[in-house]
PQR file with spaces between the fields and no chain letter, atoms N, CA, C, O and H, PARSE charges and radii, in Angstrom:
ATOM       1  N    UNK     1      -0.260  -10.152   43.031 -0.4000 1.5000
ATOM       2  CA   UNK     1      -0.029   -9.835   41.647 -0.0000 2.0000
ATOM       3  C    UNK     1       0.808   -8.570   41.535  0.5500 1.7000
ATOM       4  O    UNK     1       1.892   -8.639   40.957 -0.5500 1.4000
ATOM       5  N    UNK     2       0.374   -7.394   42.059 -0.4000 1.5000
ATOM       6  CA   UNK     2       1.233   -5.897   42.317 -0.0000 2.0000
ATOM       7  C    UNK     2       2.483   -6.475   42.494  0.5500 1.7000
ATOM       8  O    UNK     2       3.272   -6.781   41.600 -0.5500 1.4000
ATOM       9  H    UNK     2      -0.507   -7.338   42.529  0.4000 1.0000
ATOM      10  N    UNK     3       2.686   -6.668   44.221 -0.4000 1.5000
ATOM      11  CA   UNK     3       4.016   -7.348   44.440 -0.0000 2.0000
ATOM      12  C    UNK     3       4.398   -8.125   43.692  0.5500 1.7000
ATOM      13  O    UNK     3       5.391   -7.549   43.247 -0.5500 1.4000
ATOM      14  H    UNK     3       2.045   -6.419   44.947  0.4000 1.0000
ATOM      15  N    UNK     4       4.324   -9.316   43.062 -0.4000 1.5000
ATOM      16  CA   UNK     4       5.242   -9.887   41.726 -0.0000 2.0000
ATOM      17  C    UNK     4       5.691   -9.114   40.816  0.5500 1.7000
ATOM      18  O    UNK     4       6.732   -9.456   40.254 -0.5500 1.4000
ATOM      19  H    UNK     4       3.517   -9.783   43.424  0.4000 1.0000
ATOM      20  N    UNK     5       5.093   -7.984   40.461 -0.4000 1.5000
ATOM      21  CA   UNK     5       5.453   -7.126   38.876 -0.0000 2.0000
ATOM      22  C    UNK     5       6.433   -6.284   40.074  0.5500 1.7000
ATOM      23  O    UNK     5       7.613   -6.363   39.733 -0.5500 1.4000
ATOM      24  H    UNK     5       4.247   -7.706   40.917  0.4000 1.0000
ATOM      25  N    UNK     6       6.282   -5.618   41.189 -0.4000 1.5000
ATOM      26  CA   UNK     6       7.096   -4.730   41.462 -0.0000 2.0000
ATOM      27  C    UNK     6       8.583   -5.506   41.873  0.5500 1.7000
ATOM      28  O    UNK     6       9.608   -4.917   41.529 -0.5500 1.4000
ATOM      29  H    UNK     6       5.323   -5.554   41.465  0.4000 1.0000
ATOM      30  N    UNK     7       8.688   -6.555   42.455 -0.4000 1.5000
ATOM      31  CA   UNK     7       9.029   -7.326   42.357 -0.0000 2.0000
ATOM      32  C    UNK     7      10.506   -8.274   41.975  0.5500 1.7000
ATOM      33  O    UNK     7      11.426   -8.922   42.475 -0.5500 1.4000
ATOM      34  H    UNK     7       7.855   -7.034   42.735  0.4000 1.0000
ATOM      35  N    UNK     8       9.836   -7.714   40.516 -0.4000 1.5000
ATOM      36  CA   UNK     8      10.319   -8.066   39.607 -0.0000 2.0000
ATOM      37  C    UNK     8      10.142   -9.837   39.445  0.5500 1.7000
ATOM      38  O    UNK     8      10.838  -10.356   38.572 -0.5500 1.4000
ATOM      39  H    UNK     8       9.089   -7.188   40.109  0.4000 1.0000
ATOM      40  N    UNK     9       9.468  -10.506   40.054 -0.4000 1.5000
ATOM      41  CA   UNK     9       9.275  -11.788   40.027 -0.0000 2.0000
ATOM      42  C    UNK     9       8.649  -12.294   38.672  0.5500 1.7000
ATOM      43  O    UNK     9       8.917  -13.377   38.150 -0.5500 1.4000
ATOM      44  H    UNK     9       8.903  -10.085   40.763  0.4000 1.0000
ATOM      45  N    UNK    10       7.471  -11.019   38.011 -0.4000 1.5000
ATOM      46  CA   UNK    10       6.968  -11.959   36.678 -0.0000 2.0000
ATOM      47  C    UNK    10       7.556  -10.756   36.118  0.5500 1.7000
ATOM      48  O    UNK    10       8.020   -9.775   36.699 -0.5500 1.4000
ATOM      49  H    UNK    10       7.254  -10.140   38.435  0.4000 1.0000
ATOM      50  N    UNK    11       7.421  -11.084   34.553 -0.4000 1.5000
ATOM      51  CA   UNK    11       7.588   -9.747   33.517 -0.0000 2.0000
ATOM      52  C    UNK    11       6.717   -9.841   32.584  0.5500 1.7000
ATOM      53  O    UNK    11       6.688   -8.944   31.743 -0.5500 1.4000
ATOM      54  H    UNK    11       7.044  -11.881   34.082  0.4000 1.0000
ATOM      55  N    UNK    12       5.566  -11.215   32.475 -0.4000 1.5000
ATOM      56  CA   UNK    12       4.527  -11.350   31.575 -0.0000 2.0000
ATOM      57  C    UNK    12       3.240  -11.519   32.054  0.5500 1.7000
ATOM      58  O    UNK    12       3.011  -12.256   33.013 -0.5500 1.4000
ATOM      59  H    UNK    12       5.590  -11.944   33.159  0.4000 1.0000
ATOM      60  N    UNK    13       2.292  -10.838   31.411 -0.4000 1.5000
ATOM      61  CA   UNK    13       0.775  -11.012   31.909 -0.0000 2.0000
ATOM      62  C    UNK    13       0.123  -12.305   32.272  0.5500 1.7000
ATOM      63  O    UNK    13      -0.764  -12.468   33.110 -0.5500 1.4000
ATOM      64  H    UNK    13       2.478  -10.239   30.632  0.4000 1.0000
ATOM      65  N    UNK    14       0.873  -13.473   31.285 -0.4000 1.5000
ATOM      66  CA   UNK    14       1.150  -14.520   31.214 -0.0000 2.0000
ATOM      67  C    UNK    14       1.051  -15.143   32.277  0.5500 1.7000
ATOM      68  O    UNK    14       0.022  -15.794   32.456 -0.5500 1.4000
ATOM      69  H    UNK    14       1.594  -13.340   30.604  0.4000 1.0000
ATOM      70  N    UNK    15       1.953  -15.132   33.162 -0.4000 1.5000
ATOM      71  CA   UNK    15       2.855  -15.672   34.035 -0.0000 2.0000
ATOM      72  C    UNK    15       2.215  -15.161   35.162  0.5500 1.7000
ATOM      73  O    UNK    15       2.260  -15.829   36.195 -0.5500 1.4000
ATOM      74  H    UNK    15       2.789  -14.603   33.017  0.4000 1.0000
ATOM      75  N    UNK    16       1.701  -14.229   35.150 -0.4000 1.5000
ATOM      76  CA   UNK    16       0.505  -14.130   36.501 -0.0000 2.0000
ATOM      77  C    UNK    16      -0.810  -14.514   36.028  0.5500 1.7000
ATOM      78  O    UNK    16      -1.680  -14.594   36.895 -0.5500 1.4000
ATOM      79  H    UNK    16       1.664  -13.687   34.311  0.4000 1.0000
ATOM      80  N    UNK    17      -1.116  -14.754   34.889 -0.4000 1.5000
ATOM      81  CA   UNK    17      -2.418  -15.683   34.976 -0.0000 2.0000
ATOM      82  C    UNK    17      -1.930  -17.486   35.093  0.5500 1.7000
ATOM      83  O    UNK    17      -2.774  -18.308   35.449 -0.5500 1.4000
ATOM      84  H    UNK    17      -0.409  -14.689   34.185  0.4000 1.0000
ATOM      85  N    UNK    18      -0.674  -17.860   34.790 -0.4000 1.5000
ATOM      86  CA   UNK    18      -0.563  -19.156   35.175 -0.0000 2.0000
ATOM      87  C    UNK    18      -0.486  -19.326   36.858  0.5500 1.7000
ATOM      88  O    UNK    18      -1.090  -20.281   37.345 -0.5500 1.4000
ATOM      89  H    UNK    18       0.012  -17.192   34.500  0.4000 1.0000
ATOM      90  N    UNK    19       0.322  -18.321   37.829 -0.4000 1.5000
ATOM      91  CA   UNK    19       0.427  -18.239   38.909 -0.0000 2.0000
ATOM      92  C    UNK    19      -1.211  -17.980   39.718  0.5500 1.7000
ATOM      93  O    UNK    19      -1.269  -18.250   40.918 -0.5500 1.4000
ATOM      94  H    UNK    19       0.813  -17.545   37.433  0.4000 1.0000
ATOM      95  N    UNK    20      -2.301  -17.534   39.110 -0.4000 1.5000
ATOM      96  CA   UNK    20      -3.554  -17.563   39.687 -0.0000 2.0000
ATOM      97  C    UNK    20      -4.539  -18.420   38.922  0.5500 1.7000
ATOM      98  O    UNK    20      -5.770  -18.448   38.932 -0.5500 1.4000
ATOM      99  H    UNK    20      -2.253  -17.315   38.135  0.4000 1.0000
ATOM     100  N    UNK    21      -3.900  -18.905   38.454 -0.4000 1.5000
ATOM     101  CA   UNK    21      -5.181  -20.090   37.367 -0.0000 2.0000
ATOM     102  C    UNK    21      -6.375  -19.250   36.711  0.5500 1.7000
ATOM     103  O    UNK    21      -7.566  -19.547   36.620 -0.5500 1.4000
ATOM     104  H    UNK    21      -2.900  -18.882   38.446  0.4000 1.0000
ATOM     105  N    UNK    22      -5.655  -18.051   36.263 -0.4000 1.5000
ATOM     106  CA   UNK    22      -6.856  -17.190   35.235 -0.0000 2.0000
ATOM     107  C    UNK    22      -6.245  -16.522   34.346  0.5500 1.7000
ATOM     108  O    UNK    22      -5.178  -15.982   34.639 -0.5500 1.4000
ATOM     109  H    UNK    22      -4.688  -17.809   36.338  0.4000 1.0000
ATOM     110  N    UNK    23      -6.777  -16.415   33.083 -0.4000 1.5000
ATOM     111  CA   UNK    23      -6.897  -16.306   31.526 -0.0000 2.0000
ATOM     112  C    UNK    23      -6.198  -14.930   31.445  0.5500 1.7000
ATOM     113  O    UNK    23      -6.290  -14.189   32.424 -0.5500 1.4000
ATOM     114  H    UNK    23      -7.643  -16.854   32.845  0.4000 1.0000
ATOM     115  N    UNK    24      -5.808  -14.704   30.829 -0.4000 1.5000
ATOM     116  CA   UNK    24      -4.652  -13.596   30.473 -0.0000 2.0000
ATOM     117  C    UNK    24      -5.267  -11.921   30.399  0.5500 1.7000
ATOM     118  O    UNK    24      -4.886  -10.760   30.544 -0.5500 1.4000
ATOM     119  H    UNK    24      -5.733  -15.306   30.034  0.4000 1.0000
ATOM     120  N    UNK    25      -6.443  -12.699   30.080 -0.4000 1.5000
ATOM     121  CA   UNK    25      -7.937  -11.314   29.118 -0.0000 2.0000
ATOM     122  C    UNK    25      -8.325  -10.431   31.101  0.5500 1.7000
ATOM     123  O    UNK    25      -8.731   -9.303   31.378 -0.5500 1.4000
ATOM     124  H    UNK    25      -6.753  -13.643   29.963  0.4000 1.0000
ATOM     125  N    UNK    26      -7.910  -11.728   32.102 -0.4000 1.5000
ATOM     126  CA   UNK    26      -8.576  -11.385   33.497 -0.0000 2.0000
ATOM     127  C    UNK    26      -7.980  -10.472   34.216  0.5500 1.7000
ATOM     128  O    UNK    26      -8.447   -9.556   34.894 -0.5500 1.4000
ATOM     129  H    UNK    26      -7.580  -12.645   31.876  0.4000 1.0000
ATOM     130  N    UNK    27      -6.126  -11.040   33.857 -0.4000 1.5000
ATOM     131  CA   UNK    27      -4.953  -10.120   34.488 -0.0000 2.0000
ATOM     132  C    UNK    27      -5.024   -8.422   33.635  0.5500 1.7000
ATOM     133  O    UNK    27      -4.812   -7.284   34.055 -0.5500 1.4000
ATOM     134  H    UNK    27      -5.746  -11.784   33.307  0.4000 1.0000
ATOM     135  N    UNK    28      -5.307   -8.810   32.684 -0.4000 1.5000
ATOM     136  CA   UNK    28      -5.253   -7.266   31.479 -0.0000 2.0000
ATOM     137  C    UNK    28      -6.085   -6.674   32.467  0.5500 1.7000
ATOM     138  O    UNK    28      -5.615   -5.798   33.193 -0.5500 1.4000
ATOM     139  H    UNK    28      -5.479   -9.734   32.343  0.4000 1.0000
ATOM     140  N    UNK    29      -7.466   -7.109   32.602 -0.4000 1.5000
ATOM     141  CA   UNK    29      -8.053   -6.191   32.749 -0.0000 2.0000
ATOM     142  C    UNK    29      -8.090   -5.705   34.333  0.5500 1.7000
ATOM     143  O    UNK    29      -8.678   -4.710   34.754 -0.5500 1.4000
ATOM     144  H    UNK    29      -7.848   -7.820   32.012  0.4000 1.0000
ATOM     145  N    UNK    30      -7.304   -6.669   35.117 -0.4000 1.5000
ATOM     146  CA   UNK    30      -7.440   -5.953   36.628 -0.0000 2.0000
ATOM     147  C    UNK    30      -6.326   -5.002   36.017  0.5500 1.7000
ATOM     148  O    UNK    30      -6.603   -3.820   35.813 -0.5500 1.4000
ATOM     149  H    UNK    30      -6.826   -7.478   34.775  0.4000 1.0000
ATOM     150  N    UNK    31      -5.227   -5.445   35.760 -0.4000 1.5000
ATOM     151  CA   UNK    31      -4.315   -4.411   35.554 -0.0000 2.0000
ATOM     152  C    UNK    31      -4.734   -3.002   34.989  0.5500 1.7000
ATOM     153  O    UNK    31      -4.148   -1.947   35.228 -0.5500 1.4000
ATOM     154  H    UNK    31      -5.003   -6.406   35.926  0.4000 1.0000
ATOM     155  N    UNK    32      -5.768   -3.153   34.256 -0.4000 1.5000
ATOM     156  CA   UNK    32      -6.284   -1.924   33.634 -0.0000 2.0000
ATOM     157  C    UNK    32      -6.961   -0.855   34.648  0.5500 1.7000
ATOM     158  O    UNK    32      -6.831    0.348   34.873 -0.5500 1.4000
ATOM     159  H    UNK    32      -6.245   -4.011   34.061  0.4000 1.0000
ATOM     160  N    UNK    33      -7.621   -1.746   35.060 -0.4000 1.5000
ATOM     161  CA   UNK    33      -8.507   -1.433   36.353 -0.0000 2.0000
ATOM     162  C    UNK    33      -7.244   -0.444   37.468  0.5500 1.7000
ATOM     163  O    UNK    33      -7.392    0.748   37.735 -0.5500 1.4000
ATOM     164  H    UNK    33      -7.726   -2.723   34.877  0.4000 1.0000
ATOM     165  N    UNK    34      -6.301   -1.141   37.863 -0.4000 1.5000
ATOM     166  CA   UNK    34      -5.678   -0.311   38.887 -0.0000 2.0000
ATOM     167  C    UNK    34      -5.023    0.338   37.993  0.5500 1.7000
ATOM     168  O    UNK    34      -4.331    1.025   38.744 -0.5500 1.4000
ATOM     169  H    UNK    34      -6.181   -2.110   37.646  0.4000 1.0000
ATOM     170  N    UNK    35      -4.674    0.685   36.795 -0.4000 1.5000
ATOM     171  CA   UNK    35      -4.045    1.798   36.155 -0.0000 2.0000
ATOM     172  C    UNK    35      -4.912    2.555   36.411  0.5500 1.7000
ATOM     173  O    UNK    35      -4.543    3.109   37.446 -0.5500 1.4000
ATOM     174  H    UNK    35      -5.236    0.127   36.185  0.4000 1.0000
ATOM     175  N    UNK    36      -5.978    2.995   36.086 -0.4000 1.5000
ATOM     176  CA   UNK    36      -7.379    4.137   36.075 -0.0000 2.0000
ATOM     177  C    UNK    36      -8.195    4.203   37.524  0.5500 1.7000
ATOM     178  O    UNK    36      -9.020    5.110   37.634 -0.5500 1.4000
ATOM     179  H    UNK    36      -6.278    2.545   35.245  0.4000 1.0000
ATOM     180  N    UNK    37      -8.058    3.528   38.349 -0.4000 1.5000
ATOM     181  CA   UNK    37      -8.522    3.713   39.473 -0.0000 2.0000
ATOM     182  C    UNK    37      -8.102    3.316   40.623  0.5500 1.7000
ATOM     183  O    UNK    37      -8.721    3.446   41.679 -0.5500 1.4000
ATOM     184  H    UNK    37      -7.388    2.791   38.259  0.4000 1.0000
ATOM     185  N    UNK    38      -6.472    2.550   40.407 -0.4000 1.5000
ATOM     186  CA   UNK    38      -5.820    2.283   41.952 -0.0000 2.0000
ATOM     187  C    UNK    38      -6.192    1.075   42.579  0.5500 1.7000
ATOM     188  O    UNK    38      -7.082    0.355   42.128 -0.5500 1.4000
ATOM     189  H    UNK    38      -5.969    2.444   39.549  0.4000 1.0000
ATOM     190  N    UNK    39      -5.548    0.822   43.604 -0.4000 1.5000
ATOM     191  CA   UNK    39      -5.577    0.235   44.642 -0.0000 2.0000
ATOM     192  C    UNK    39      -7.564   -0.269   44.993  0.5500 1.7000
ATOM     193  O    UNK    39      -8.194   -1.326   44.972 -0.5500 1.4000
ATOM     194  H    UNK    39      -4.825    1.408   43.971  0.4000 1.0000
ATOM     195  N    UNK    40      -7.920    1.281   45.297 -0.4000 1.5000
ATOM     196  CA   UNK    40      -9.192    1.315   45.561 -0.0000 2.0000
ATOM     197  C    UNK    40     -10.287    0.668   44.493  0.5500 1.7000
ATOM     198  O    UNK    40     -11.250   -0.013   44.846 -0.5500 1.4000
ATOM     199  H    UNK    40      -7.409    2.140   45.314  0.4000 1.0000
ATOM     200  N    UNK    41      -9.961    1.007   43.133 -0.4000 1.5000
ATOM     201  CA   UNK    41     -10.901    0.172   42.263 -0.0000 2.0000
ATOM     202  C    UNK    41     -11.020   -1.370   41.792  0.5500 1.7000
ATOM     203  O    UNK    41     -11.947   -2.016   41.303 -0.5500 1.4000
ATOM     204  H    UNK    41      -9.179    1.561   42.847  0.4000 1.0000
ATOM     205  N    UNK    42      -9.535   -1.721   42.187 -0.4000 1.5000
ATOM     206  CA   UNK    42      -9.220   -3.501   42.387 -0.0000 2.0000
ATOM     207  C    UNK    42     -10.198   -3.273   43.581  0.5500 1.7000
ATOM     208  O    UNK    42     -11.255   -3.659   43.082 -0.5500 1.4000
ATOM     209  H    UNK    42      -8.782   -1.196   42.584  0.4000 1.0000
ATOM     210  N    UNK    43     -10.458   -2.924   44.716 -0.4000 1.5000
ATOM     211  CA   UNK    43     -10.974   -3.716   46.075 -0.0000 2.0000
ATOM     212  C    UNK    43     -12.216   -3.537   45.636  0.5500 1.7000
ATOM     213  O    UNK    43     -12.899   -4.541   45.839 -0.5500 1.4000
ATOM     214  H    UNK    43      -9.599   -2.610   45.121  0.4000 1.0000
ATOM     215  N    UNK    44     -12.770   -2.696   45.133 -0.4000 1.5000
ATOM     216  CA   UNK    44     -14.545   -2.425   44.768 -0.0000 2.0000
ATOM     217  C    UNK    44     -15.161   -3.815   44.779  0.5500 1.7000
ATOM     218  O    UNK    44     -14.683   -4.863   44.345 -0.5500 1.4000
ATOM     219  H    UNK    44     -12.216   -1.881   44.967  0.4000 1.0000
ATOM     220  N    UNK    45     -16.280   -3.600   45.347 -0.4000 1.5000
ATOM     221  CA   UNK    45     -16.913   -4.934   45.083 -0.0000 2.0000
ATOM     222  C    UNK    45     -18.022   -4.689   44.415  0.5500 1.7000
ATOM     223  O    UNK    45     -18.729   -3.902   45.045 -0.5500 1.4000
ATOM     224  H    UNK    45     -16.668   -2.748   45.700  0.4000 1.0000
ATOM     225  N    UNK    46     -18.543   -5.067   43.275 -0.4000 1.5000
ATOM     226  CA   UNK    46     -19.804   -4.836   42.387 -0.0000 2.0000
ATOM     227  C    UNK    46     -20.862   -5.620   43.080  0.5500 1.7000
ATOM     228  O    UNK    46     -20.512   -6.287   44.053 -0.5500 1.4000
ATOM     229  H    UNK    46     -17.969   -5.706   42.763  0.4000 1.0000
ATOM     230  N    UNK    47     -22.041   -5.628   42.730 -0.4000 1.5000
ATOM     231  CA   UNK    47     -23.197   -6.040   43.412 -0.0000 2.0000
ATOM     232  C    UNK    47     -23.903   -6.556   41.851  0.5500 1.7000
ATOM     233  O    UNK    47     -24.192   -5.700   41.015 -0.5500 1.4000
ATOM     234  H    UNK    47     -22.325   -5.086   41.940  0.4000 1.0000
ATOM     235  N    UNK    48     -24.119   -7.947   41.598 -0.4000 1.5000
ATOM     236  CA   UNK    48     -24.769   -8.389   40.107 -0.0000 2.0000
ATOM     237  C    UNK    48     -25.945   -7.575   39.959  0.5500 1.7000
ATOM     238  O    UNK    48     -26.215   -6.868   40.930 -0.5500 1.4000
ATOM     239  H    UNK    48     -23.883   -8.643   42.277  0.4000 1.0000
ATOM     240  N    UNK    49     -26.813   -7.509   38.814 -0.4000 1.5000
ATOM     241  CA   UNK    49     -28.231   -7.148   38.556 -0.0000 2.0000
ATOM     242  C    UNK    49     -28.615   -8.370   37.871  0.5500 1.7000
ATOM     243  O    UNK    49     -28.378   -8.997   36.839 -0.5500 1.4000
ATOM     244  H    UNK    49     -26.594   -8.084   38.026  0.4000 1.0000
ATOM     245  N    UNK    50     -29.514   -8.428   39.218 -0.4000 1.5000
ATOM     246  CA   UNK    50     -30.388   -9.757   38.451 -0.0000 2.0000
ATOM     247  C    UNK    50     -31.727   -8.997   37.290  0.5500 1.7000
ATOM     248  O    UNK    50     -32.225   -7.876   37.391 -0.5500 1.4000
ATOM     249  H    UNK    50     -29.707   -7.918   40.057  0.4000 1.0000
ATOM     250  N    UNK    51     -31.930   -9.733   36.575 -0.4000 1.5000
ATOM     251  CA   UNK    51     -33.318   -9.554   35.903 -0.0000 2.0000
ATOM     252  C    UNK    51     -33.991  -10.639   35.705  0.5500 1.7000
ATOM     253  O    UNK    51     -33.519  -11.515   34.980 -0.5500 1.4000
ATOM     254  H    UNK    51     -31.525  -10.644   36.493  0.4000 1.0000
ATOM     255  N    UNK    52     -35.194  -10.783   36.299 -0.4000 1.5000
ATOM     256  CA   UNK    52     -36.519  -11.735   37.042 -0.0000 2.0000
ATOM     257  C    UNK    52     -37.909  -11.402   36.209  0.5500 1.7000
ATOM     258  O    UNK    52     -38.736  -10.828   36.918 -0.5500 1.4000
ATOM     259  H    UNK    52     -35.578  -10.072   36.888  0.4000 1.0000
ATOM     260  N    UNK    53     -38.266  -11.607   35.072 -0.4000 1.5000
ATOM     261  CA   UNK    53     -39.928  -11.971   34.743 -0.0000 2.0000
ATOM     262  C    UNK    53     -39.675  -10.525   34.331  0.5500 1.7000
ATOM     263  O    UNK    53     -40.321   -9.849   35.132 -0.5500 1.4000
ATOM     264  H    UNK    53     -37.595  -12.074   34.497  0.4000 1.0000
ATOM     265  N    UNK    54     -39.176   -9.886   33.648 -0.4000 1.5000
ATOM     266  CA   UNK    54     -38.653   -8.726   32.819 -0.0000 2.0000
ATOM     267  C    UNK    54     -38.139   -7.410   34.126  0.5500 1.7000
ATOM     268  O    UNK    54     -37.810   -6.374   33.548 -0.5500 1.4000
ATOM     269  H    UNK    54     -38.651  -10.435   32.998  0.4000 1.0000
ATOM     270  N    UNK    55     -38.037   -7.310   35.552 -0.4000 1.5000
ATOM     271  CA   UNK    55     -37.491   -6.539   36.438 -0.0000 2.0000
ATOM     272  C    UNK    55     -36.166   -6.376   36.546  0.5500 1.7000
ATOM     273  O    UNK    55     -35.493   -7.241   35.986 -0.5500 1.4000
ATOM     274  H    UNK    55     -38.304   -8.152   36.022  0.4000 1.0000
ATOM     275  N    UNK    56     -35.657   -5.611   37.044 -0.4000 1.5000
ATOM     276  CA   UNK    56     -33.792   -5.649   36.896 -0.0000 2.0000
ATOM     277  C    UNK    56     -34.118   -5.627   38.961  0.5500 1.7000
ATOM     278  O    UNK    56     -35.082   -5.150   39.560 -0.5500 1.4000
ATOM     279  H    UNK    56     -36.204   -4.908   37.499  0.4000 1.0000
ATOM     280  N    UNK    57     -32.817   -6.374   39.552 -0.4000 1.5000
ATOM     281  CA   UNK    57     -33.359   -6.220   41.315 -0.0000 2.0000
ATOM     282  C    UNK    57     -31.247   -6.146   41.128  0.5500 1.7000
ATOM     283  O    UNK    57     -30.463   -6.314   40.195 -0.5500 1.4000
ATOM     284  H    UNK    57     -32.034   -6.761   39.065  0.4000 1.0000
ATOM     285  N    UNK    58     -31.111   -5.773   42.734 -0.4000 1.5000
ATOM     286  CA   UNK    58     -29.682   -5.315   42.773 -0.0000 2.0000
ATOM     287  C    UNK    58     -29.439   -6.670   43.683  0.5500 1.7000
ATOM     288  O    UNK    58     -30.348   -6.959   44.461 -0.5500 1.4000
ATOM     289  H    UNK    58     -31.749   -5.636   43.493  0.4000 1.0000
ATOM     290  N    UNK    59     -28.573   -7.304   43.650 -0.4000 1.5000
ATOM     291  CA   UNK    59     -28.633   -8.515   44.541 -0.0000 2.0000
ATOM     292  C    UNK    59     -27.515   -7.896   45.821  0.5500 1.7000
ATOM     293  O    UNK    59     -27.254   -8.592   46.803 -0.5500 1.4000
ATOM     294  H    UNK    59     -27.835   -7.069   43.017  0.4000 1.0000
C-alpha cells in the first residue's frame, strides 16, 4: 500500500481498497494510523478482550 502511493501507482484511497478487497473507511484508517505512529504502529499487533459471564480476559 506505502509503495503504491510512493509510487505513484494509486492517487485514490479508493483504488487501494479495490487493490486489497477492503472498504475505503479500512485504508483511511491504516493510513491514519502510519501518519501518527509510523511504520511501527501499522505492524502492532493488538491482542482482542474477550468478556466471558461479565469478566474482561486478554486473549
Amino acid at each position: 500500500m506505502l509503495w503504491w502511493i510512493k509510487s505513484g501507482q494509486v492517487k485514490e484511497q479508493q483504488e487501494i481498497g479495490k487493490r486489497l478487497a477492503k472498504d475505503t473507511s479500512t485504508v483511511v484508517r491504516w493510513l491514519q494510523k502510519y501518519r501518527t505512529d509510523g511504520i511501527s504502529g501499522l505492524l502492532e499487533i493488538k491482542k482482542a478482550l474477550l468478556v466471558q459471564n461479565g469478566k474482561s480476559m486478554m486473549l
